[in-house]
N, CA and C atoms of all chains as a GROMACS GRO file, in nm:
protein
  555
    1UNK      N    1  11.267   6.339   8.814
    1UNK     CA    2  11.157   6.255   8.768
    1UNK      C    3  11.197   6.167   8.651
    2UNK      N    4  11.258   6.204   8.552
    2UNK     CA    5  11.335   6.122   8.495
    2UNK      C    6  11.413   6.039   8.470
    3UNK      N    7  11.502   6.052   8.596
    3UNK     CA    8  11.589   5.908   8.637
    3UNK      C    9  11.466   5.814   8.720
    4UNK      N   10  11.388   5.881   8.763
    4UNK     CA   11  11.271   5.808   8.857
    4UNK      C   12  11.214   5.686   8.746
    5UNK      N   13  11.152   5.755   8.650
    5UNK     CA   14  11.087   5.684   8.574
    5UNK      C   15  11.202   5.594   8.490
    6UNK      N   16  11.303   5.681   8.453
    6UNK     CA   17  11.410   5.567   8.381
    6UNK      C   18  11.424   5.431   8.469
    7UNK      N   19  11.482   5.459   8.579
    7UNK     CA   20  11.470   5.355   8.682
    7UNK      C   21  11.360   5.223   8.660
    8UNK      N   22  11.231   5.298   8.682
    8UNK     CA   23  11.130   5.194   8.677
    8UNK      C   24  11.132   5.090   8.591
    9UNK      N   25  11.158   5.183   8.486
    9UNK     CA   26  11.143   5.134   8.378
    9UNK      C   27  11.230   4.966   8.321
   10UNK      N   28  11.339   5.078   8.368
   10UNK     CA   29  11.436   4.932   8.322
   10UNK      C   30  11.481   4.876   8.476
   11UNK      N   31  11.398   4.866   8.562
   11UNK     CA   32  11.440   4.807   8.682
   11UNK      C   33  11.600   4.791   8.723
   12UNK      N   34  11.597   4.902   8.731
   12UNK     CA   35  11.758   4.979   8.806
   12UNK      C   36  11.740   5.066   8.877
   13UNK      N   37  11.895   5.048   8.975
   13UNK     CA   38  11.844   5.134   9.043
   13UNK      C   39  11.849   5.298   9.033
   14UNK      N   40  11.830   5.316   9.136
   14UNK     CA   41  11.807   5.494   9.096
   14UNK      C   42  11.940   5.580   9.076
   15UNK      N   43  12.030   5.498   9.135
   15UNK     CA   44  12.188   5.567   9.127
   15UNK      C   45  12.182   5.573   9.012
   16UNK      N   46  12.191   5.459   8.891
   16UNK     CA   47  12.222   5.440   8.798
   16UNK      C   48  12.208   5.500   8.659
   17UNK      N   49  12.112   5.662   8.662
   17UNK     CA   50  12.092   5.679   8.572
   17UNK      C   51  12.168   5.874   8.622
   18UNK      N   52  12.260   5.895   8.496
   18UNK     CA   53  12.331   6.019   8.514
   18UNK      C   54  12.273   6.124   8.402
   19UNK      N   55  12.223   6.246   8.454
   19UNK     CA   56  12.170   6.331   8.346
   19UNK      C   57  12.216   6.468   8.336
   20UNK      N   58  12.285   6.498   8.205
   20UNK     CA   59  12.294   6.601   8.201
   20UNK      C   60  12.265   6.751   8.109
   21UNK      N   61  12.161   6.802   8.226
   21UNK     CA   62  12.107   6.880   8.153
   21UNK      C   63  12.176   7.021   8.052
   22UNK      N   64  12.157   7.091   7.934
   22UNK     CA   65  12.235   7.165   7.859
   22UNK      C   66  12.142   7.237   7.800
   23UNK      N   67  12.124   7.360   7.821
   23UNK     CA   68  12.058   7.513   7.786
   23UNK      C   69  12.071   7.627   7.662
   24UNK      N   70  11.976   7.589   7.616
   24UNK     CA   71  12.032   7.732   7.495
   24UNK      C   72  11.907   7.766   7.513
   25UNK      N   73  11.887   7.921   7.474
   25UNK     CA   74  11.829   7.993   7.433
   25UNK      C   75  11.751   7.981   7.281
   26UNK      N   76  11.594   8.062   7.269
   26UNK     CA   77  11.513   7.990   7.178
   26UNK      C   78  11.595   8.043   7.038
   27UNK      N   79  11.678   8.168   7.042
   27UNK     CA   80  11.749   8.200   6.946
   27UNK      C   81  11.848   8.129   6.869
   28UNK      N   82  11.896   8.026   6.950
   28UNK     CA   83  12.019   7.948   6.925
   28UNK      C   84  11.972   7.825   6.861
   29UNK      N   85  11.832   7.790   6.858
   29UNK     CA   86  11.774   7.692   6.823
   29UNK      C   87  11.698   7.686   6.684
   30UNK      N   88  11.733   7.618   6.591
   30UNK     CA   89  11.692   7.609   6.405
   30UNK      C   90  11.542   7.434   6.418
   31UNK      N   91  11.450   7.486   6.411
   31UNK     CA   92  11.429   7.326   6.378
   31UNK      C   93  11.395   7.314   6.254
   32UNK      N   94  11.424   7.398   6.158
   32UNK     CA   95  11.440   7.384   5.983
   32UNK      C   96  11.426   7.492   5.950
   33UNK      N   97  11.442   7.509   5.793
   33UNK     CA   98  11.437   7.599   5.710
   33UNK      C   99  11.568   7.734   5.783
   34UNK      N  100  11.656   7.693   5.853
   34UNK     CA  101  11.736   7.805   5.872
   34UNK      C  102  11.682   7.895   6.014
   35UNK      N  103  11.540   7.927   6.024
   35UNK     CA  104  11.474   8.007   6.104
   35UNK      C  105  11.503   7.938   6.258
   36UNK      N  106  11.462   8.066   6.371
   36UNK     CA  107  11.506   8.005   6.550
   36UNK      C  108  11.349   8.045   6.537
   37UNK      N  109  11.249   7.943   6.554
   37UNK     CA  110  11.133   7.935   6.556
   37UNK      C  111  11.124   7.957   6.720
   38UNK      N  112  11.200   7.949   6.764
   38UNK     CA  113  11.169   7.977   6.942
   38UNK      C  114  11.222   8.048   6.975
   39UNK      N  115  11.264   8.193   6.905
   39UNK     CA  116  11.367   8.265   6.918
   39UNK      C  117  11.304   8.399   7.040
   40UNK      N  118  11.170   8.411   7.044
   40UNK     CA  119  11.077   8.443   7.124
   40UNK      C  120  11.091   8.402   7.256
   41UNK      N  121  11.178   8.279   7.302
   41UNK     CA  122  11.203   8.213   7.438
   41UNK      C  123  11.366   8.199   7.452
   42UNK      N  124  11.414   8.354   7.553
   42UNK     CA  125  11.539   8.294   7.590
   42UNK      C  126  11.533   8.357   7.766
   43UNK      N  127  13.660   7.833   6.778
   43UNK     CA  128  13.658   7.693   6.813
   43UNK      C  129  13.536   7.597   6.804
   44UNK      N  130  13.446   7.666   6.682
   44UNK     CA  131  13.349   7.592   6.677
   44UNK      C  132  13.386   7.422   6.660
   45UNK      N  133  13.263   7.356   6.734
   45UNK     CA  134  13.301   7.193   6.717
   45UNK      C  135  13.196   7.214   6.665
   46UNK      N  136  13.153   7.089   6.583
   46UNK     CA  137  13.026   7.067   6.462
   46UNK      C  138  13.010   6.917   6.523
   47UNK      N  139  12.863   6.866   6.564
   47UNK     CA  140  12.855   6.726   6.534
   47UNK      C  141  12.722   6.686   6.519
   48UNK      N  142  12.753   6.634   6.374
   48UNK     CA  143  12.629   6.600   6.286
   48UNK      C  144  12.646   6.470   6.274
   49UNK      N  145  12.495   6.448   6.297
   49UNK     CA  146  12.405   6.337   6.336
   49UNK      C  147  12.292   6.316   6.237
   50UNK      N  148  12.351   6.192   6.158
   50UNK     CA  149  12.239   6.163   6.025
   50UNK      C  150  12.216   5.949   6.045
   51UNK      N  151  12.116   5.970   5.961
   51UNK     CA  152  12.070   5.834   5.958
   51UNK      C  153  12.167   5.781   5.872
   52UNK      N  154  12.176   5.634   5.903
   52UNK     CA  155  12.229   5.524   5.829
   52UNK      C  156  12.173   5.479   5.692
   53UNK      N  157  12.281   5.505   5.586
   53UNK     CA  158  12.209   5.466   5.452
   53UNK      C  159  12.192   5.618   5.341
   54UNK      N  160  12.140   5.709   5.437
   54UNK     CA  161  12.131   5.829   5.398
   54UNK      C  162  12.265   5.919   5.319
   55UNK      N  163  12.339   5.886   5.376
   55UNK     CA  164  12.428   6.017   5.334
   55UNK      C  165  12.598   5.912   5.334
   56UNK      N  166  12.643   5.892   5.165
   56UNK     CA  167  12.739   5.861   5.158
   56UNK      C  168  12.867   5.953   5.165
   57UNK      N  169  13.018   5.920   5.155
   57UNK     CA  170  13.100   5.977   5.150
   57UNK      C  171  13.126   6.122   5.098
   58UNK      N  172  13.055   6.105   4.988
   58UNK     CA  173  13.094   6.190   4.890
   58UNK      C  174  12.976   6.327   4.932
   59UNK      N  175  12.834   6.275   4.980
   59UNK     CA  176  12.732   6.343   5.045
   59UNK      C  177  12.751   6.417   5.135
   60UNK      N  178  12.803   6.328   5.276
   60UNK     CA  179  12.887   6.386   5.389
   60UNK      C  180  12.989   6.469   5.356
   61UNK      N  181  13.058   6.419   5.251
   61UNK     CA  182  13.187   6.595   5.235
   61UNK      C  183  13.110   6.745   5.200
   62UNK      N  184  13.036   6.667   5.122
   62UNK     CA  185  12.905   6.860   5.101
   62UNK      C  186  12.853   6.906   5.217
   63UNK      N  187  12.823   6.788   5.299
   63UNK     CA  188  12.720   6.877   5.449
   63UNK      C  189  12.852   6.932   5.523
   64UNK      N  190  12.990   6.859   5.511
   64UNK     CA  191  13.065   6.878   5.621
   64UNK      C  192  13.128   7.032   5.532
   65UNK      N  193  13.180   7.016   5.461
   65UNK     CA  194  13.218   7.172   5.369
   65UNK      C  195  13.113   7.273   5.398
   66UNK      N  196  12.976   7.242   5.359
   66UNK     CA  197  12.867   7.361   5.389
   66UNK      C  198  12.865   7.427   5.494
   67UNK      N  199  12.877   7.320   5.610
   67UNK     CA  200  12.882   7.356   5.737
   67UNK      C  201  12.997   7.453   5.806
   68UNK      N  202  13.156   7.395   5.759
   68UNK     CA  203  13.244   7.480   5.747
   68UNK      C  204  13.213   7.648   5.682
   69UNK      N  205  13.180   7.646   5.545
   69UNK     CA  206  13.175   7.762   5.534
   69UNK      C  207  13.069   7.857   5.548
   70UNK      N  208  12.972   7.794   5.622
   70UNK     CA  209  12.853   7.851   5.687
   70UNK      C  210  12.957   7.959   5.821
   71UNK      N  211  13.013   7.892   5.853
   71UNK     CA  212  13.079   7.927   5.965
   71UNK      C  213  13.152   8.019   5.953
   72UNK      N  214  13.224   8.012   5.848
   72UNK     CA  215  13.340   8.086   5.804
   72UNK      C  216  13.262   8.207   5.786
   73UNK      N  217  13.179   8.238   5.718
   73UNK     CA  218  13.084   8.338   5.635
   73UNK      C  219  13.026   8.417   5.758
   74UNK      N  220  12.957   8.310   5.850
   74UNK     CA  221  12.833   8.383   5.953
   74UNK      C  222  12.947   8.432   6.052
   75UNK      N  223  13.051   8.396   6.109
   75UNK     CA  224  13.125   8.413   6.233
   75UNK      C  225  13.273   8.511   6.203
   76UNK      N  226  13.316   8.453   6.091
   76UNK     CA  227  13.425   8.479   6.059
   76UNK      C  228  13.577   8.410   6.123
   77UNK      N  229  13.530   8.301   6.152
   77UNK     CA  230  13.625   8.202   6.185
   77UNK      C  231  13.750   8.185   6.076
   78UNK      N  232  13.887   8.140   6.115
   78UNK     CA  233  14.025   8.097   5.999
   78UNK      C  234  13.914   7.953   5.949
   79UNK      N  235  13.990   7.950   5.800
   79UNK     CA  236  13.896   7.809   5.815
   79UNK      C  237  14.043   7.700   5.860
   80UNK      N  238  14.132   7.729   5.949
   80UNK     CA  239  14.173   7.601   6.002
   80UNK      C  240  14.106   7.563   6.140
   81UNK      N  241  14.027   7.702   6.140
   81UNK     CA  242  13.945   7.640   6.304
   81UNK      C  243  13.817   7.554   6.268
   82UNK      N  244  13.891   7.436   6.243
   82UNK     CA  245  13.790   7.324   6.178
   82UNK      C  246  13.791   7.185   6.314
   83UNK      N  247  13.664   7.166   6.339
   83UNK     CA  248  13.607   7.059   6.433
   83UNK      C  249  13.481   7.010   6.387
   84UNK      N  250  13.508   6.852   6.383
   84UNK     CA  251  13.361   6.805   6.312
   84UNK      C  252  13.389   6.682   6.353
   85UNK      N  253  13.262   6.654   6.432
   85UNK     CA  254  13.224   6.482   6.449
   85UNK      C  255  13.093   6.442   6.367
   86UNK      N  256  13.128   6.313   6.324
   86UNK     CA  257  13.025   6.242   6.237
   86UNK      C  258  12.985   6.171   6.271
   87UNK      N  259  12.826   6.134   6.304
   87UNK     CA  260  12.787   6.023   6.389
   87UNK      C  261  12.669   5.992   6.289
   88UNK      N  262  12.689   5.880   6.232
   88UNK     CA  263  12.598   5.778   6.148
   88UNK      C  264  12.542   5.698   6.208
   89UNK      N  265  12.406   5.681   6.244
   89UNK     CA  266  12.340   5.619   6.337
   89UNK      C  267  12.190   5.514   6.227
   90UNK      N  268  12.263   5.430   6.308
   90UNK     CA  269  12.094   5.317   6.268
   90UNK      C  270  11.973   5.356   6.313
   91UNK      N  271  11.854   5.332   6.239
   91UNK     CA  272  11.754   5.405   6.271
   91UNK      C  273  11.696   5.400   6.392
   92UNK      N  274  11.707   5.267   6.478
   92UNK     CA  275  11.719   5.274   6.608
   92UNK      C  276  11.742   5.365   6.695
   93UNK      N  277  11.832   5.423   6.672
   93UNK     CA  278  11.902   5.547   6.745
   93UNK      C  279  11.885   5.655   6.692
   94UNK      N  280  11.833   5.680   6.582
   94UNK     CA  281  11.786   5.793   6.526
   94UNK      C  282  11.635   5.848   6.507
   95UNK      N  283  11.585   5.884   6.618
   95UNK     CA  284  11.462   5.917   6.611
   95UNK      C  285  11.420   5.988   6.639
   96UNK      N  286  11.314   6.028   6.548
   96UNK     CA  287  11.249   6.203   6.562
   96UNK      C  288  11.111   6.178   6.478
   97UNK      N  289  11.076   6.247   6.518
   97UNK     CA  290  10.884   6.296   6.510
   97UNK      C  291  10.879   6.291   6.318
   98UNK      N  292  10.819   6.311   6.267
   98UNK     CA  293  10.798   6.322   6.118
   98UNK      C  294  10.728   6.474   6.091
   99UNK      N  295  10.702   6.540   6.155
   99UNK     CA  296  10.673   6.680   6.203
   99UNK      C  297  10.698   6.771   6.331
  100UNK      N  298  10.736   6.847   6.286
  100UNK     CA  299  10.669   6.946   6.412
  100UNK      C  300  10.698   7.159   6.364
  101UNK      N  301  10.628   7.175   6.428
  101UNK     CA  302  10.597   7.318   6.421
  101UNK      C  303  10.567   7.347   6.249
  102UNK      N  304  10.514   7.297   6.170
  102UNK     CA  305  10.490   7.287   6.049
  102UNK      C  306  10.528   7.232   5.963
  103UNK      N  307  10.709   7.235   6.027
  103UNK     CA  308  10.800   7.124   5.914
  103UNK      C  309  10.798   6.978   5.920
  104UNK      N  310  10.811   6.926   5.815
  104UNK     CA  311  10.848   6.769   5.785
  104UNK      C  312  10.994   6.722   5.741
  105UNK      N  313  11.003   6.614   5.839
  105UNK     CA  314  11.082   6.542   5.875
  105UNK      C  315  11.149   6.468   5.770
  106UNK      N  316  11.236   6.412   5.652
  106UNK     CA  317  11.236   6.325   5.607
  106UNK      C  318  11.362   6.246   5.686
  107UNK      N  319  11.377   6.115   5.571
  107UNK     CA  320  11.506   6.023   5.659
  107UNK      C  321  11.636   6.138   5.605
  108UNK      N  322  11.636   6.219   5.555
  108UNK     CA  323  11.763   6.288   5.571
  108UNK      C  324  11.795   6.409   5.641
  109UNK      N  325  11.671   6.397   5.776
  109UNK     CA  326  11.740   6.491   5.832
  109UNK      C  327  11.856   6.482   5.924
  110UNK      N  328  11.904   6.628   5.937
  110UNK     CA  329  12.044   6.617   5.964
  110UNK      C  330  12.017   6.688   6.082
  111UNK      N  331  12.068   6.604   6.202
  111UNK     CA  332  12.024   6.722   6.347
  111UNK      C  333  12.182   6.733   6.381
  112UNK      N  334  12.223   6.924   6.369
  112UNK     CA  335  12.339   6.936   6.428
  112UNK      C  336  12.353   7.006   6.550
  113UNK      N  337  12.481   6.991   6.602
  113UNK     CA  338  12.476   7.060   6.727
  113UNK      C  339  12.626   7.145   6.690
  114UNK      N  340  12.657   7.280   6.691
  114UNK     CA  341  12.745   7.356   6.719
  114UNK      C  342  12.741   7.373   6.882
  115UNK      N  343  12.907   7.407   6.911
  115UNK     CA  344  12.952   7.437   7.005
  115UNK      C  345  13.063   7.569   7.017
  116UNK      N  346  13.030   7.662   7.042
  116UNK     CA  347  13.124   7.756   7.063
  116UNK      C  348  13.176   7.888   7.189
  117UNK      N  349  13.258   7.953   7.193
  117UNK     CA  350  13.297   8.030   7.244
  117UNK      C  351  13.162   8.134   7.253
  118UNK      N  352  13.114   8.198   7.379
  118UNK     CA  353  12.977   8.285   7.366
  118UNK      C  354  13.049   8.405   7.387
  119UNK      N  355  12.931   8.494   7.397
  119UNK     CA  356  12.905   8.625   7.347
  119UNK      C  357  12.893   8.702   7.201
  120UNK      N  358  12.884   8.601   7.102
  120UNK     CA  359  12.845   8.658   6.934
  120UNK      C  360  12.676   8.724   6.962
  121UNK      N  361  12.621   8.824   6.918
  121UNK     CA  362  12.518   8.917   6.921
  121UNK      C  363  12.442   8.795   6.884
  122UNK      N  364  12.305   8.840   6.946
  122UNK     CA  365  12.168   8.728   6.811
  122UNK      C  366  12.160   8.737   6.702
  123UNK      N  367  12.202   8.876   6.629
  123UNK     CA  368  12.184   8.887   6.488
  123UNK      C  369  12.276   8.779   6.435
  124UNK      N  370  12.412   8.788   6.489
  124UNK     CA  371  12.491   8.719   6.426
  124UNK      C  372  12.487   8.571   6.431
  125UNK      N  373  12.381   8.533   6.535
  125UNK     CA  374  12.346   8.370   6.577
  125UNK      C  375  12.276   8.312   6.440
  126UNK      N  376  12.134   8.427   6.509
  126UNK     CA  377  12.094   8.402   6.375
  126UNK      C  378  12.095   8.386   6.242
  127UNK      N  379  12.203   8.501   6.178
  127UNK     CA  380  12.233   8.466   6.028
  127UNK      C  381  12.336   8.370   6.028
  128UNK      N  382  12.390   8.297   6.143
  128UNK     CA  383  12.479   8.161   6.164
  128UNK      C  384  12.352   8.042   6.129
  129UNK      N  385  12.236   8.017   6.198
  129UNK     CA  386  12.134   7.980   6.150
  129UNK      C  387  12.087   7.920   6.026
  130UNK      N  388  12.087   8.063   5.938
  130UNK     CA  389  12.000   8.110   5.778
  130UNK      C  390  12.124   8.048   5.747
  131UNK      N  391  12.236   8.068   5.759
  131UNK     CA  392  12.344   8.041   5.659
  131UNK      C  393  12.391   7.927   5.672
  132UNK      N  394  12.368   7.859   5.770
  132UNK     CA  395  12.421   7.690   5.748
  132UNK      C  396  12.315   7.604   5.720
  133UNK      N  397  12.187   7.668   5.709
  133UNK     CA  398  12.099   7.578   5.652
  133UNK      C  399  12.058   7.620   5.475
  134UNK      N  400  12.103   7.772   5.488
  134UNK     CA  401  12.138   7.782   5.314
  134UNK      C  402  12.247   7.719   5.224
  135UNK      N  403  12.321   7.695   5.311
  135UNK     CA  404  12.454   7.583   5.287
  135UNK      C  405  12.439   7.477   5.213
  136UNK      N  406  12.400   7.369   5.342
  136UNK     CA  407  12.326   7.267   5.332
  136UNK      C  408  12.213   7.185   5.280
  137UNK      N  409  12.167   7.259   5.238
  137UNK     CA  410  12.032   7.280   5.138
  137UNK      C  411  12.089   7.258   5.014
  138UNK      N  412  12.166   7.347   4.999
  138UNK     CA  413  12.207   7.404   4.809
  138UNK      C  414  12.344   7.265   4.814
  139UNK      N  415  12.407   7.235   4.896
  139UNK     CA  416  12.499   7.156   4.870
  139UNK      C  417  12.453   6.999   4.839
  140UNK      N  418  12.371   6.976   4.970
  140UNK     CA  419  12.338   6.850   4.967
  140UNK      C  420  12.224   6.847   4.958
  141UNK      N  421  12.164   6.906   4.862
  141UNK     CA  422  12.033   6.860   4.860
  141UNK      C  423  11.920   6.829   4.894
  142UNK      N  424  11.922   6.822   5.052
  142UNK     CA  425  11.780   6.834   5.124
  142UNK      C  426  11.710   6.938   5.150
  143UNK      N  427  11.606   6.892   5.195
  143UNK     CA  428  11.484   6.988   5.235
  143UNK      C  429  11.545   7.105   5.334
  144UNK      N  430  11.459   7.205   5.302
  144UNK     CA  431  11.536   7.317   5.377
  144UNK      C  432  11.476   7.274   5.544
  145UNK      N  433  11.338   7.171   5.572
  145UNK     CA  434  11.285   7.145   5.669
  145UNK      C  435  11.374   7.053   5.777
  146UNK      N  436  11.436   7.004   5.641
  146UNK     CA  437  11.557   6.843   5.717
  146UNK      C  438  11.689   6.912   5.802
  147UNK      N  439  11.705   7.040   5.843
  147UNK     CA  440  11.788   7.054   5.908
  147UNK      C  441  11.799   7.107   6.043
  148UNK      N  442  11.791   7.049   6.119
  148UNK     CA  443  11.778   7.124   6.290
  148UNK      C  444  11.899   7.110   6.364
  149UNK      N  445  11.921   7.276   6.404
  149UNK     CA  446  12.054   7.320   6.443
  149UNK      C  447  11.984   7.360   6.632
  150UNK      N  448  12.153   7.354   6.689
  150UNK     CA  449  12.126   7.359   6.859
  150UNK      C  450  12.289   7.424   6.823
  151UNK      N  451  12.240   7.556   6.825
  151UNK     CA  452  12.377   7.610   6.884
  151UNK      C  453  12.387   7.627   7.058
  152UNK      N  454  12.518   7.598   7.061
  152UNK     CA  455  12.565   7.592   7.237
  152UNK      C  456  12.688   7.682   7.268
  153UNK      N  457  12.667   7.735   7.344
  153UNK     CA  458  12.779   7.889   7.379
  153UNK      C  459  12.857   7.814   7.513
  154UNK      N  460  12.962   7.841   7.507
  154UNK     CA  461  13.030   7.850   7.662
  154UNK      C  462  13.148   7.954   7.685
  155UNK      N  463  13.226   7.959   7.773
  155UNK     CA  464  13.300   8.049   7.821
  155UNK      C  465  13.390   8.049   7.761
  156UNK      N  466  13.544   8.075   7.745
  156UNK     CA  467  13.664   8.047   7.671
  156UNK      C  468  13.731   7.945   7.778
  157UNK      N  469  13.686   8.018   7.897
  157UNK     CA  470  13.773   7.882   8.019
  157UNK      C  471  13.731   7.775   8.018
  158UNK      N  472  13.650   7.758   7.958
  158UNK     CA  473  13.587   7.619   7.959
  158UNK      C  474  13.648   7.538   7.866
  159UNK      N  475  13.758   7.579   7.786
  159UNK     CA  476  13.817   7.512   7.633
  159UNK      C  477  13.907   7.482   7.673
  160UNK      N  478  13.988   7.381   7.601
  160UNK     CA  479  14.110   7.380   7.592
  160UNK      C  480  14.117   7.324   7.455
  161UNK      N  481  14.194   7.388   7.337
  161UNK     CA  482  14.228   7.338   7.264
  161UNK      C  483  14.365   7.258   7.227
  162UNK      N  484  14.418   7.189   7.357
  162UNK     CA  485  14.516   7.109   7.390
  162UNK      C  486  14.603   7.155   7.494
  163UNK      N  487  14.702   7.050   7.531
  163UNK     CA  488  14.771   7.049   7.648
  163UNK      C  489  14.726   7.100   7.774
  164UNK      N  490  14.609   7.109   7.765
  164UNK     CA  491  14.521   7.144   7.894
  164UNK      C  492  14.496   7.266   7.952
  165UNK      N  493  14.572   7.378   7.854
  165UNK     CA  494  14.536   7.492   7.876
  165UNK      C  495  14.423   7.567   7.814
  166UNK      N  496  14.362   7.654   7.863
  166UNK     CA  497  14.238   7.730   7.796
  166UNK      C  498  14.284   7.835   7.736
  167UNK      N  499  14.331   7.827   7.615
  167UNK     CA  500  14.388   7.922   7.536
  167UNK      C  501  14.275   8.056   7.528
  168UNK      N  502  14.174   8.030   7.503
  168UNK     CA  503  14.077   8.152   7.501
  168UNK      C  504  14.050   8.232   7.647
  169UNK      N  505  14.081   8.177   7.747
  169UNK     CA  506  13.985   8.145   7.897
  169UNK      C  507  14.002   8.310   7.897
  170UNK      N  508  14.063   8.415   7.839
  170UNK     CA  509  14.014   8.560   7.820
  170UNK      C  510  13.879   8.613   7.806
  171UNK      N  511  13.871   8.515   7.716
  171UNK     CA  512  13.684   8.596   7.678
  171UNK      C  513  13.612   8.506   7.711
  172UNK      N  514  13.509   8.569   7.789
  172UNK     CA  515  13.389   8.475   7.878
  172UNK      C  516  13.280   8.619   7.874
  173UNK      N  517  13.206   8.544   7.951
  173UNK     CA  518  13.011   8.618   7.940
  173UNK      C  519  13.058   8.721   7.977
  174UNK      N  520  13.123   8.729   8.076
  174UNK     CA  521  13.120   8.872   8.170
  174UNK      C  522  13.223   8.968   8.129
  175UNK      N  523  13.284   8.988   7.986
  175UNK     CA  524  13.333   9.016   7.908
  175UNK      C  525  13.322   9.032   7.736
  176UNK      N  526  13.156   9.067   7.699
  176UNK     CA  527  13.169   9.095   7.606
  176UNK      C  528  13.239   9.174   7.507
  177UNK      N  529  13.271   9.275   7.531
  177UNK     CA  530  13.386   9.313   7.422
  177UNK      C  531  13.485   9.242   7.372
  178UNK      N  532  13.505   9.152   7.459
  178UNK     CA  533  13.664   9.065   7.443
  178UNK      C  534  13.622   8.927   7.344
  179UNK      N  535  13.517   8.916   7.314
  179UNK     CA  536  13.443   8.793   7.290
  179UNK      C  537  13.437   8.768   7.098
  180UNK      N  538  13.338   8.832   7.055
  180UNK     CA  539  13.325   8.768   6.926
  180UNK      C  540  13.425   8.884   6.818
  181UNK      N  541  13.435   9.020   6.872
  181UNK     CA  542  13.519   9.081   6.787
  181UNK      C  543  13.665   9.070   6.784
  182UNK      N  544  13.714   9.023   6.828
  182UNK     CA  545  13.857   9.060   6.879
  182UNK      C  546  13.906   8.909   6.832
  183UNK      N  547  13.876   8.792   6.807
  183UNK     CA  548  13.905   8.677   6.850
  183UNK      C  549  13.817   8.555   6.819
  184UNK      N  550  13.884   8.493   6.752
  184UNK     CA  551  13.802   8.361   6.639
  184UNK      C  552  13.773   8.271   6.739
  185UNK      N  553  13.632   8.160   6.732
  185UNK     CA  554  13.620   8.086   6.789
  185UNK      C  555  13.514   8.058   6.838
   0.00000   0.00000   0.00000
């Protein structure tokens, strides 16, 4: 859905958009103060 | 074999600034993992505000222009405890070195296999320790 809409967007075609997705766990993840505020989701 | 690549706004963070986040970050590492400190990898990407964009909040914290969004990359199987006080400790680093908000720092640690490395000539010097081999992984072997 994302290359879908990228596509639209910038009127290209659908080949043209390459994505690659990359996974961590909520533990592995800081969004400040030091703490894995999503550490609850792995 | 941690790689480090920190991603700050343009204007924000001079030479002398960037050597404190990039040192903090090092010995965040050194401290939480127990890495040699010649297992040093760091990309610096100074970006115009264009390209640097993020929310001014979220989950309680605030955003300023110096936040610093990093991404570590390393060898997996280190325990959560030890993720985590990798975490606390590079943003206690970073904080006390350079001066920002303890809110301005958002970390994405990323694990992969040892086969997945090569730290030159195209061999996977680690490719021993992988998932399906924890013992062989964070005790035995830097990276």
């Amino acid at each position: 859905m994302i290359g879908h809409e990228k596509a639209a967007g910038a009127s290209k075609a659908k080949d043209e958009g390459v994505i690659l997705l990359s996974e961590a766990p909520g533990e592995n993840v800081s969004f400040g103060q030091g703490l894995a505020q999503r550490a609850f989701i792995s | 074999m941690p790689v480090a690549k920190i991603h700050v706004l343009e204007g924000q963070y001079n030479e002398a600034r960037l050597a404190k986040v990039s040192s903090a970050i090092q010995n965040g590492l050194i401290s939480a993992l127990g890495i040699p400190p010649e297992d040093f990898f760091q990309i610096i990407h100074i970006l115009p505000r264009g390209q640097f964009r993020h929310t001014p909040s979220f989950l309680g914290l605030n955003y300023s222009d110096d936040l610093i969004v990093l991404e570590i990359t390393f060898i997996s199987g280190r325990p959560k405890q030890k993720r985590l006080g990798l975490l606390k400790a590079l943003n206690d680093g970073v904080v006390a070195t350079a001066g920002i908000s303890p809110d301005d720092l958002l970390i994405t640690l990323y694990e992969t296999p040892g086969e997945n490395i090569s730290f030159g000539r195209g061999l996977a010097q680690r490719a021993h320790i992988s998932d399906k081999d924890p013992k062989a992984t964070y005790a035995d072997h830097h990276g």
